[in-house]
Residue, then its C-alpha position, 0 to 999 in steps of 0.5 A: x843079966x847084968x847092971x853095970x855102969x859100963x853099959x852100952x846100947x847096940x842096935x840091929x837090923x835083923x833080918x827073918x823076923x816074922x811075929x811074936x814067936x821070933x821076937x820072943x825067941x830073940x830076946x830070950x836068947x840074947x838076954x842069957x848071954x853074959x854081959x847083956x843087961x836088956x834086950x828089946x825087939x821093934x817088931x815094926x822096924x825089925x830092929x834089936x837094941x841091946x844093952x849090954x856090957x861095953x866088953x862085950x864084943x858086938x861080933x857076939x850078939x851078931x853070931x848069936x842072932x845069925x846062929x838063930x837063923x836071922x839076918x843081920x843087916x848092915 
């Protein structure tokens, strides 16, 4: 994890969240990435919000979570 100034927040819409086991498994994932300061799953909204490094491409987190098996809705 990082703590950068330049830090920004992106939200998902994630699609093929089904309980505690995909919300874990999201934000353990992510939070390895380099870059990535915070990762924060609303389980109700299915939405993903990430803090991360403003160098890092949001083509990345978006991969990842595809790579996972979910959806990423526009």
């Amino acid at each position: 994890m990082v703590t950068q100034k330049n830090t920004t927040q992106s939200v998902y819409h994630v699609g093929g969240i089904k309980g505690d086991h995909c919300r874990d498994r999201i934000e353990h994932t992510l939070s390895h990435l380099q870059g990535v300061a915070s990762v924060k799953v609303d389980m109700a909204s299915k939405q993903v919000a990430v803090s991360h490094d403003e160098a890092l491409p949001s083509s990345g987190i978006e991969e990842t979570l595809q790579s996972l098996g979910y959806s990423v809705l526009s």
